[in-house]
N, C-alpha and C positions, 0 to 999 in steps of 0.2 A: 496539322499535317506536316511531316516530315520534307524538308527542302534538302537537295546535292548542295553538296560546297562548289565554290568557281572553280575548283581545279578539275571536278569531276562534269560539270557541263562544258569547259572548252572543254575535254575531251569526248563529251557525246557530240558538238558541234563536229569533229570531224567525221561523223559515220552519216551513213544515208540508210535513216531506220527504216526505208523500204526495200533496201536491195540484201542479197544473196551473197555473201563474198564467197571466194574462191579461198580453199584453206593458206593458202599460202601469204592472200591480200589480209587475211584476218588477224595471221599471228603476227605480219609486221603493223598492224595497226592496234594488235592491242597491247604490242611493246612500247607502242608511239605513246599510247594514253597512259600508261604505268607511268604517273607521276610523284608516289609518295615518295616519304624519305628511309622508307627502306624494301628489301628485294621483294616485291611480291609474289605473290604467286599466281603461276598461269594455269587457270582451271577449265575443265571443259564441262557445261552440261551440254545434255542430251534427252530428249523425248523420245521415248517407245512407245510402238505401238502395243504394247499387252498389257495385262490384267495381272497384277502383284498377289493379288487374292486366288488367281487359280495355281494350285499347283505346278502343273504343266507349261506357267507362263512365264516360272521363276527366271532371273538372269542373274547369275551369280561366277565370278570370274576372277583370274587372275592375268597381270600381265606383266612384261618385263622391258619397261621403259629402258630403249638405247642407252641415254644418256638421263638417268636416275632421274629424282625431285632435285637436286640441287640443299639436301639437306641433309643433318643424319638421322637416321631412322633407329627406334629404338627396339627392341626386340624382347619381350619375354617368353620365358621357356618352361611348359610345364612339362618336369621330367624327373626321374630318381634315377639312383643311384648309375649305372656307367652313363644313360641317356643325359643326366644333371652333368657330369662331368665332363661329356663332348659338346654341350653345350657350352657351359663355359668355356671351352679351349676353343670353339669358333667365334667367341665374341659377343654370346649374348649379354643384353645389358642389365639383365634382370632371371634368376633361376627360382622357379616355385617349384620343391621338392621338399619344400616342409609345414608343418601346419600353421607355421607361425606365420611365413608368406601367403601361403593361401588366406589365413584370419585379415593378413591386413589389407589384401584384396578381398574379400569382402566387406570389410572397415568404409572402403570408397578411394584404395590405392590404383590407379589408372596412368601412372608416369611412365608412359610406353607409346609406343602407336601400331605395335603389332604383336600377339599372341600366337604363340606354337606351342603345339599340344602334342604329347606321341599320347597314342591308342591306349595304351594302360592309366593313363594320367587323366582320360575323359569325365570320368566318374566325380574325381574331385574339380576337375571344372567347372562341370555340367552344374554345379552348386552354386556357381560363380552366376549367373545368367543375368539375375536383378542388377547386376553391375557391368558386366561386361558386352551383356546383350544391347543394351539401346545403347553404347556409344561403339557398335559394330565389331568390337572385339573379342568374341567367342570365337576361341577354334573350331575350325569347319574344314571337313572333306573336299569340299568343291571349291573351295579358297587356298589348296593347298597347305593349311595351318595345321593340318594333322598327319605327322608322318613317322613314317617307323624309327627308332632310334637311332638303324646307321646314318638315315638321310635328314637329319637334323643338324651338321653342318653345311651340307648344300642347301638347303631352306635358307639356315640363319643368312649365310650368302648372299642368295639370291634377293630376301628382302631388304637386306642391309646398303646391297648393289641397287637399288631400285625399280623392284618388283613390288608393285602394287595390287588391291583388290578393289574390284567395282562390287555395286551389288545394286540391283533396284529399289528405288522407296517405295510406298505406299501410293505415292501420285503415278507411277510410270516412269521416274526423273532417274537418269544418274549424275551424279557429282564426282569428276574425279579431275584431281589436279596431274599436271603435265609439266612442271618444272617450274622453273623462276623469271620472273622480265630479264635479270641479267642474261640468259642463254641466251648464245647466239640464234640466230632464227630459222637455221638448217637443223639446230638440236630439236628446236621445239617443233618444226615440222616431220620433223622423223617418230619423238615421243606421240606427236598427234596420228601419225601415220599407223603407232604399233597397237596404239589406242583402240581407234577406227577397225584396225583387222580383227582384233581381238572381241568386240562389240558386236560384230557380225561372226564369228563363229561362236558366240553365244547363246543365237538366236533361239529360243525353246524351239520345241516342238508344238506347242500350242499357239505360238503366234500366227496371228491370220494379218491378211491384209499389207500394210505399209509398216516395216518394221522400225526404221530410224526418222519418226517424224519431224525432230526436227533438232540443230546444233550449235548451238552458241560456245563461243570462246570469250575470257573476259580474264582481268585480273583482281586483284583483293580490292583495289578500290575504284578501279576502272567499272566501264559502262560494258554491256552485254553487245557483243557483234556476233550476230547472227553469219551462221556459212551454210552454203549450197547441199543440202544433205545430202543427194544425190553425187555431188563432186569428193564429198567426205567419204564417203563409201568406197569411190572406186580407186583411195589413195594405194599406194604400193608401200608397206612398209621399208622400203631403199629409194621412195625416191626423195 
């Protein structure tokens, strides 16, 4: 059976794995336990109440973190001819407008962390799925990753700038990172603020019941600190 190392138990000795923290007590505790020796990252999951299997239960989203991931974000573009071109001139890092790009992503090329699709280019994605589907990056409608060719430099932007996507798993979970232990802890409670808004107008229309059951914040090698899901909910993104 798998044992923590000492740096990761004195940092669960500072939590009290029965209490609730207030978002704001969490993120400066789980800066306090970020003890590797490099930036980690501060992640948020969260528990729903709904059913990933029903249609109507889907949560799939985008959001635009204040102050980014604290990383840079890589971007590919599937796009031809002027759409390939505005792409490149906004910066993407990667342009699939040829079949040789497209072969070597399906080869198992995945050197990116986000994919944008304009509407004519679906087709030859849509072939991509065995590769790009299970590690989340297919472009998608509701992820804003598919967009006409004018607004393919505001996209590349907006992801570049950090705007990210949630989407639910198969358990009910989402996993979405919210910046770096270095950020100050007014950054990351803002990020966790735009997060939290954004999760709630998500909400399907088929969820019944208690929809954010429940909220942990943590970092890459830090312990899980649970926060007050109720208090999460009713943060303000400004405050």
């Amino acid at each position: 059976m798998a044992t923590h190392g000492k740096k990761y138990r004195a940092a669960a000795a500072k939590l009290d794995p029965d209490r609730l923290y207030t978002p704001a007590e969490a993120v400066a505790l789980a800066k306090e336990c970020a003890s590797a020796k490099f930036d980690e990252t501060v992640e948020m999951h969260i528990v729903l109440g709904v059913d990933p299997r029903q249609a109507d239960q889907q949560v799939r989203d985008t959001v635009a973190l204040p102050h980014g991931l604290g990383k840079a974000v890589r971007v590919l573009v599937f796009a031809q001819g002027d759409g390939a071109r505005l792409a490149r001139e906004a910066g993407a890092d990667v342009v699939a407008d040829d079949d040789e790009m497209i072969n070597k992503i399906a080869g198992g090329f995945t050197d990116f962390d986000i994919a944008i699709a304009t509407p004519d280019m679906m087709g030859k994605a849509g072939r991509l799925g065995r590769v790009l589907g299970p590690r989340g990056l297919m472009p998608n409608p509701k992820a804003g990753t598919v967009v006409q060719e004018e607004d393919l430099p505001r996209a590349i932007n907006e992801f570049k700038s950090g705007r990210v996507e949630f989407r639910v798993d198969k358990t009910s979970n989402l996993h979405v990172a919210i910046g770096k232990a270095s950020f100050e802890a007014q950054m990351l409670n803002e990020n966790l603020a735009a997060l939290m808004n954004a999760v709630k107008r998500a909400r399907p229309a088929g969820a019944k019941g208690t929809y954010i059951k429940k909220v942990v914040i943590t970092t890459t090698m830090g312990p899980g600190i649970k926060i007050d899901p109720n208090l999460a909910q009713g943060l303000d993104a400004t405050d």
